[in-house]
C-alpha positions in Angstrom: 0.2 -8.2 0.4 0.1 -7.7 -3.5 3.6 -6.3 -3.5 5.2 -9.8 -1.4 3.0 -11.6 -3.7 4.7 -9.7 -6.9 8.0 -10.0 -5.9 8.0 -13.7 -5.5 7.2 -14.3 -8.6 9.8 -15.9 -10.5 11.4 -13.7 -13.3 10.2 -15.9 -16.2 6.3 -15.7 -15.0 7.2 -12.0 -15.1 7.1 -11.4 -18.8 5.5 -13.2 -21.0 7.0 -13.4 -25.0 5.3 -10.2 -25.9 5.7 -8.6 -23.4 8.5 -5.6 -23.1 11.7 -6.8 -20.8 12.0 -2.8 -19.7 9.0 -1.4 -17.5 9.3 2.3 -18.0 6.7 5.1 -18.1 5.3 4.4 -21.6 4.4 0.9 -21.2 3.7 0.7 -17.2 0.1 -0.4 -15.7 0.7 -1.7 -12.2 2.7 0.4 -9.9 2.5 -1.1 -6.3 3.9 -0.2 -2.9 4.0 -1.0 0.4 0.3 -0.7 1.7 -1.4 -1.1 -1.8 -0.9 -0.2 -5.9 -2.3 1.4 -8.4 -3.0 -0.7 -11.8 -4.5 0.7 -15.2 -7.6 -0.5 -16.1 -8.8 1.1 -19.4 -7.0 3.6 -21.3 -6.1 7.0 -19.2 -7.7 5.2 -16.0 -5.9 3.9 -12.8 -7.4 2.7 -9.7 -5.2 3.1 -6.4 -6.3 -0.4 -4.3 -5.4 -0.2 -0.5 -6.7 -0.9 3.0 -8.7 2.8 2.8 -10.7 1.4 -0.6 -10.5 1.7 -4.2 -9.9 5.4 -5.3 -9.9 6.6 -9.2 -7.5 8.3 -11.0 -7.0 10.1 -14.6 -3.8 9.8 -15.9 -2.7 13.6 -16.9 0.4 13.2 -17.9 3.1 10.0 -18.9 6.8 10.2 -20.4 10.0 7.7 -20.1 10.5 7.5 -16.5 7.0 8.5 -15.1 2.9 8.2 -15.1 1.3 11.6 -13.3 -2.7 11.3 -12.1 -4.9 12.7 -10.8 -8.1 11.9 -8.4 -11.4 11.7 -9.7 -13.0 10.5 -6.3 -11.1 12.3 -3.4 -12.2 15.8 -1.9 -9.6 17.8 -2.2 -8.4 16.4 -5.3 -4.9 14.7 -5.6 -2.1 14.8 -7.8 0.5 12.3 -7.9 3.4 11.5 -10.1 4.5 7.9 -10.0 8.0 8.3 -10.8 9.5 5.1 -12.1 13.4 6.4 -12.3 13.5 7.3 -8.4 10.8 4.7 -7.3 9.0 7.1 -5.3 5.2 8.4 -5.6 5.4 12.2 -5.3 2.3 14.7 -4.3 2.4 17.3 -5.9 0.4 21.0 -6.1 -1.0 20.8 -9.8 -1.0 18.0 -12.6 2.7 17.3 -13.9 4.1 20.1 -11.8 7.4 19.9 -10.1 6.4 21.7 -6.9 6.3 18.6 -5.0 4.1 18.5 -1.7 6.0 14.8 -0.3 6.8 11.4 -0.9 3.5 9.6 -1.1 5.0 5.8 -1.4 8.5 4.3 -2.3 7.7 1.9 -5.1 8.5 -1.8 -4.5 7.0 -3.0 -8.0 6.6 -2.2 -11.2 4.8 -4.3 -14.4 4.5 -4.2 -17.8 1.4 -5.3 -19.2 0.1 -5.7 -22.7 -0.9 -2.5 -24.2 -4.1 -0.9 -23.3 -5.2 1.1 -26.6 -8.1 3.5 -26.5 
């Protein structure tokens, strides 16, 4: 529902004047998908929101073209990287690891926010 509601926004309500044009990696903090997103909330936090619940996350890693967490709440834990260039959520084994266990979510949006600073 947050994703349809995202996408209909028009293109000048996306980005306000100082605001960077260019969502990448390093300035990211809502990622959503097709069942629910994940949005930063305070500097290194995330919080996936879908039908299951809320879930935290620690971000463990962040570059260019992707933001890596991993779950503070979930038994085993999880490790995802939200990759930004291929639009796709991987699982993978270990923090920032390239063994990847599957696709998690395609990503349908991506925003830029203002910059959450420790």
């Amino acid at each position: 529902m947050i994703a349809a509601l995202l996408l209909q926004r028009p293109a000048a309500a996306q980005t306000a004047p100082n605001e960077p044009r260019e969502v990448k990696g390093k300035n990211v903090t809502l990622v959503a998908y097709d069942t629910g997103n994940f949005q930063l909330v305070s500097p290194k936090n995330w919080v996936e929101t879908n039908s299951k619940g809320s879930f935290k996350f620690v971000e463990t890693f962040r570059d260019e073209w992707q933001v890596c967490v991993s779950s503070t709440t979930q038994k085993p834990q999880a490790h995802l990287c939200l990759e930004l260039f291929k639009k796709k959520i991987f699982k993978v084994k270990e923090p920032h690891s390239d063994q990847v266990l599957g696709v998690y979510h395609p990503i349908l949006v991506t925003l830029a926010g203002h910059a959450i600073t420790p």
